[in-house]
N, C-alpha and C positions, 0 to 999 in steps of 0.2 A: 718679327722685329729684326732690323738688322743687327749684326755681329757688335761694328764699332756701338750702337748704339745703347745695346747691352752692356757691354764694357765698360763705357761710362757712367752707366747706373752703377752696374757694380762699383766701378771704381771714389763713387761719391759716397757709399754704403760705406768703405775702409776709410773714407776720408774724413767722413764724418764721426766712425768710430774711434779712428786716432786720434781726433781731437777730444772727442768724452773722454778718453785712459789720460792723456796732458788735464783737460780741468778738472779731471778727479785728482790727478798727481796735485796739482797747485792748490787744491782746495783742503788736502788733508796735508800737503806740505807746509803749510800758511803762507802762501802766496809765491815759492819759490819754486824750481822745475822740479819733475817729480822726481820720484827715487826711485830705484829697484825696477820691479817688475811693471810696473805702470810705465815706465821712461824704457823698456824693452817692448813693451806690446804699443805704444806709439809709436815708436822709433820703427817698429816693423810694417804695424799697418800704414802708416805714410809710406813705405816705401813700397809696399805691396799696390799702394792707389797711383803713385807715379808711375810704376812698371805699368799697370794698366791703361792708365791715360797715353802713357807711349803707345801703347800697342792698338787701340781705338785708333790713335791718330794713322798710324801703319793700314789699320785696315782701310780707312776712308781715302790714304793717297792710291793704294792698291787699285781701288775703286768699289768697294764693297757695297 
């Protein structure tokens, strides 16, 4: 399997986790963004799926 391709698996895997930690936050927040720890483990995993999704695309202009 190629490199980028991986990556984007991965990176759909954090993307789709940070959004479960947000509707967990809103669902026990009653409708409002989450609090605490829930709005820190979003806020990271979305940023952890952006970094990857950059870096997938790096490997594909590379030519991977």
């Amino acid at each position: 399997m190629r490199t980028s391709l991986r990556l984007n698996f991965t990176a759909l895997g954090f993307l789709f986790a940070g959004a479960l930690f947000m509707a967990r936050g809103m669902a026990e927040g009653k409708g409002t963004m989450p609090k605490g720890r829930d709005r820190r483990a979003a806020a990271g995993m979305l940023a952890v799926a952006a970094a990857l999704f950059l870096t997938a695309g790096a490997f594909l202009m590379a030519g991977d």
